[in-house]
N, C-alpha and C positions, 0 to 999 in steps of 0.2 A: 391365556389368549390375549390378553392387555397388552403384550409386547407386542403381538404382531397386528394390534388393530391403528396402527400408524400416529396414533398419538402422544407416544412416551415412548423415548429410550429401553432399550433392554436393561436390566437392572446392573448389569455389568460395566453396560457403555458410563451409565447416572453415576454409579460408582467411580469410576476413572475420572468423566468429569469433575466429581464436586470433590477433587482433590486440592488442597489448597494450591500446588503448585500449577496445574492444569491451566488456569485462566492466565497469567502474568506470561508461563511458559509460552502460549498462542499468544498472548497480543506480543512478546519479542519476537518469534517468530512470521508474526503477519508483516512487522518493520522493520526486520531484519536488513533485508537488499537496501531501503531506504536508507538505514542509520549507516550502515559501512559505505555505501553509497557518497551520502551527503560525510561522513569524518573523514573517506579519503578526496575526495573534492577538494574539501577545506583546507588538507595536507600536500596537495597537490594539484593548486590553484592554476596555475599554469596552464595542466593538461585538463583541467575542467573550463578554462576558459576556448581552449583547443577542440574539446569534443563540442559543447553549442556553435561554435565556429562554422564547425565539419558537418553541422545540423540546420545550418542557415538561421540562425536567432541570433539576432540583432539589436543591441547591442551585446557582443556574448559574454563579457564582465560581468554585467548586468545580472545576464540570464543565469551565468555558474553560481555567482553570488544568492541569487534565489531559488535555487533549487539547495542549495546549501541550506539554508535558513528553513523552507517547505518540508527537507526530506529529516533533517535532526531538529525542527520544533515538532514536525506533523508525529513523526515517531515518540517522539517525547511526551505528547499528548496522551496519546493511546496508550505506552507504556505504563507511565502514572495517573493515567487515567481521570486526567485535567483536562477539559475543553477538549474533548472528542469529536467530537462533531467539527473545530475547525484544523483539529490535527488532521483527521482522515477527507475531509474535504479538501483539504489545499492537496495532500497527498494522492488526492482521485483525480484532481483535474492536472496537478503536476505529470500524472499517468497517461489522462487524454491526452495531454500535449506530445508527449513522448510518444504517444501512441502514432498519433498522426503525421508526425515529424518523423520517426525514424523508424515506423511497420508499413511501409508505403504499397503495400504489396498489390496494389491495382495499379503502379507503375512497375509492376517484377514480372518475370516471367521464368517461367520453370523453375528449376531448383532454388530460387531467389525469392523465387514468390511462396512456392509451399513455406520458407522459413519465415517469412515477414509475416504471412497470413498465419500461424500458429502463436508466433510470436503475439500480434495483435490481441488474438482471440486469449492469448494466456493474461495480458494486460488488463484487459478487457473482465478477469476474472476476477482477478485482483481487485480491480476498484469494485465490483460485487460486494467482496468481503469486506471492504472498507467501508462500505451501506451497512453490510450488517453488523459491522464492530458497532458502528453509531445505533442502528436500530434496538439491537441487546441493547446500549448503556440507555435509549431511552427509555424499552419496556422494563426494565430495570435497575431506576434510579439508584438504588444501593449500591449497584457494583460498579457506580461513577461517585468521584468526590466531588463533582460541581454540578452546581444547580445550573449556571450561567450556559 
C-alpha cells in the first residue's frame, strides 16, 4: 500500500531511476534541443544571425552570438553538473525570450494561433524542468559538484 499512498515511487519506477545511467541520460536529454541548437548556430553563424533578424532582436550578431554561448555553456552546466542553477537559468529565460518573441499567439488567429499557443505552453514546460533540474541539485547537494 506504500506505493500507492503518493509518497514514494513504485519500487520499479526507484529501481530504473537509481540506475547509474538514468540521471546524466535525462539531464542530456532535458539539453538536448539547446546543445545542437546553440553547435549548429555556431556552425552556421550566418543563418543564426538570420533567424534573431527574422525575430526583431537587435542587434542580431549580438543576439546569435548569445544564445550560442547561453544554450552550449547553460547545457554544459547541467550536463556536468557544474553551476546549475546559472546553466538552467540563462537557459529559462533564454526560453522566455524565445517564448515571447516567436509564440506570439495572441497576435495569430486560427491555425496559426492553436500552433504558437501549444508551442508556448510546451516552452513554458520546459523552463518548469529547468526549475526542477536546479531544485533536485539543491535538495540534493551530492548530485551537484559545486557548492557555488
Amino acid at each position: 500500500m506504500a506505493v500507492l499512498s503518493g509518497r514514494r515511487n513504485p519500487a520499479w519506477v526507484r529501481a530504473l531511476l537509481s540506475q547509474w545511467w538514468a540521471a546524466p541520460l535525462m539531464r542530456l536529454a532535458l539539453v538536448s534541443a539547446y546543445l545542437i541548437g546553440g553547435v549548429n548556430k555556431a556552425l552556421h553563424f550566418d543563418s543564426a544571425i538570420a533567424e534573431q533578424a527574422h525575430f526583431g532582436l537587435h542587434p542580431p550578431a549580438l543576439w546569435a552570438a548569445l544564445a550560442i554561448v547561453v544554450e552550449v555553456g547553460g547545457s554544459l552546466c547541467i550536463v556536468l553538473r557544474r553551476f546549475v542553477w546559472i546553466g538552467a537559468g540563462g537557459l529559462g529565460m533564454l526560453t522566455a525570450v524565445a517564448m515571447l518573441v516567436a509564440n506570439d499567439f495572441w497576435n495569430q488567429t486560427g491555425t496559426a494561433r492553436f500552433i504558437e499557443l501549444n508551442s508556448f505552453f510546451e516552452h513554458m514546460g520546459l523552463i518548469a524542468a529547468l526549475v526542477l533540474a536546479t531544485m533536485l541539485c539543491d535538495a540534493q547537494p551530492a548530485s551537484c559538484n559545486s557548492r557555488a
